[in-house]
VOVEX-74631 format. One line per field, with one value per residue (C-alpha): residue in three letters; x, y, z. Coordinates in steps of 0.25 Angstrom, whole numbers, m for minus. Example, Ala and Ser with C-alpha at 12.3 -4.5 7.8 and 13.67 -1.06 7.14 Angstrom:
BEGIN
rest = (Ala | Ser)
xx = (49 | 55)
yy = (m18 | m4)
zz = (31 | 29)
This chain:
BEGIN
rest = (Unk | Unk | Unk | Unk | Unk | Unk | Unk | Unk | Unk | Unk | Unk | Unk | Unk | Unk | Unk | Unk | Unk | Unk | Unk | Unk | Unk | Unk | Unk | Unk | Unk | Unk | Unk | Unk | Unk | Unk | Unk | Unk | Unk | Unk | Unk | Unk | Unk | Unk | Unk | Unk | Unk | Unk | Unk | Unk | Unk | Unk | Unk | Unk | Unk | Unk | Unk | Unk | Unk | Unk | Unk | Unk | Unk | Unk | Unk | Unk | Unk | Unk | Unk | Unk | Unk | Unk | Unk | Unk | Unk | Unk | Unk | Unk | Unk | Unk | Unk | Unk | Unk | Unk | Unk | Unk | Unk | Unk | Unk | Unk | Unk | Unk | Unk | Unk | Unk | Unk | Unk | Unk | Unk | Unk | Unk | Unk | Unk | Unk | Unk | Unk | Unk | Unk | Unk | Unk | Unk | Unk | Unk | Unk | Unk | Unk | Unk | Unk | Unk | Unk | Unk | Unk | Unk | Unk | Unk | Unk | Unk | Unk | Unk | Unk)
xx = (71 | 68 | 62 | 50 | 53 | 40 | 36 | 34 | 20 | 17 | 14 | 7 | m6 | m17 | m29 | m41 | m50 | m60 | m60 | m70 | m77 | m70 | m57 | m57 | m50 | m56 | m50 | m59 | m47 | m42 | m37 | m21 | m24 | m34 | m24 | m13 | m21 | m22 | m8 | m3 | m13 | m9 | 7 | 4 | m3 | 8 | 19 | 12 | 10 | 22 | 27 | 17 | 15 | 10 | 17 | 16 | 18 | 29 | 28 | 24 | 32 | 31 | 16 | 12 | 0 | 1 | m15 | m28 | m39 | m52 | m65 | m70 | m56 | m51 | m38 | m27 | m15 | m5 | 7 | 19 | 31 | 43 | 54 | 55 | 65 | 65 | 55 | 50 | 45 | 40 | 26 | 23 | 10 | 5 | m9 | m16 | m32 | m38 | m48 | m59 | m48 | m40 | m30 | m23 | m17 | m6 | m10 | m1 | 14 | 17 | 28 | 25 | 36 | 30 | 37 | 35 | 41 | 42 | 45 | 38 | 44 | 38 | 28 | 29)
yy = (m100 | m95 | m82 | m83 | m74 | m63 | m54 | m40 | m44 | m55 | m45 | m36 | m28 | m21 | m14 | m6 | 5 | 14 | 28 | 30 | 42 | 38 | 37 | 52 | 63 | 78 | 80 | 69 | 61 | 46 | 49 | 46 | 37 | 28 | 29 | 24 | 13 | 8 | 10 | 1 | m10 | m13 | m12 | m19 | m30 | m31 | m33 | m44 | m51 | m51 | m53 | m63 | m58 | m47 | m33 | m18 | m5 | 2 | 12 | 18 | 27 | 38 | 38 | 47 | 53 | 55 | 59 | 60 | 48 | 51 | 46 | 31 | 31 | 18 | 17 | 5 | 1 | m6 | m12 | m18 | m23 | m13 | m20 | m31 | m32 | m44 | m36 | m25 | m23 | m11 | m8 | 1 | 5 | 13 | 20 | 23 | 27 | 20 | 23 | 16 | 13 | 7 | 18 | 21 | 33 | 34 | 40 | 37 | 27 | 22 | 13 | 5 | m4 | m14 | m23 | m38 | m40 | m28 | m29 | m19 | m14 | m19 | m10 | m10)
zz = (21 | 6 | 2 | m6 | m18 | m20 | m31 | m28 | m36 | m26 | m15 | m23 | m18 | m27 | m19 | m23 | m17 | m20 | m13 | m5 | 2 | 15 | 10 | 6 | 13 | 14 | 2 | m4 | m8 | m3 | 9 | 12 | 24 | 16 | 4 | 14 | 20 | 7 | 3 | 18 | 15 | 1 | 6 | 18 | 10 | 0 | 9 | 18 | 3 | 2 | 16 | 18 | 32 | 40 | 38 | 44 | 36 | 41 | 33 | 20 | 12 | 1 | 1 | m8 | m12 | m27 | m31 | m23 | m25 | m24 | m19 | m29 | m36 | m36 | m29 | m32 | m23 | m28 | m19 | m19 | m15 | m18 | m7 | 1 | 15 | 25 | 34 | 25 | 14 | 4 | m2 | m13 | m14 | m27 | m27 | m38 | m42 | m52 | m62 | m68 | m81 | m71 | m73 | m62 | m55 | m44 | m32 | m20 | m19 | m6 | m1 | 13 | 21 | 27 | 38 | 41 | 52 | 64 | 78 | 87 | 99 | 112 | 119 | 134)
């Protein structure tokens, strides 16, 4: 059997979003969850690109919150593959507001591990 050779390029993802009034907390900022949803969609996405198969999150590490993003800013998520097992796989997401110079600003890094195969233990 031969291994078909990938770029980390090949499995790339790129999303945008605008903030809406319902993605905002009490704090009229985007609220974490939404922020998360986002962040495990674009990981999810990148590792079934490159796995070429269905995958589950098993877990995302170092989320951080860098800066707040606030209602109609523009919000890009950038992710990619940073490791690459025979059953796992690591995402890193980069979160960034951008303006309408395209200029962007990081808010949030995240880093998701992401499973291809997973055997779940039997419920009696």
């Amino acid at each position: 059997m031969s291994i078909e050779k990938k770029k980390v390029e090949d499995s790339r993802v790129e999303t945008v979003h605008i903030v809406r009034p319902n993605h905002l907390n009490g704090a009229n900022r985007l609220f974490g969850g939404i922020l998360m949803q986002w962040i495990d969609e674009v990981a999810g996405l990148v590792a079934k690109r490159h796995a070429k198969t269905n995958v589950i999150t098993a877990s995302v590490d170092n989320l951080r919150f860098l800066k707040g993003a606030y209602q109609n800013e523009v919000i890009v998520l950038i992710g990619k593959l940073t490791y690459v097992g025979t059953t796992s796989m690591e995402v890193r997401v980069d979160t960034y507001v951008e303006d309408a110079e395209g200029i962007r600003r990081p808010i949030n890094r995240a880093y998701s591990v992401s499973y291809t195969h997973l055997t779940l233990p039997t419920i009696a």
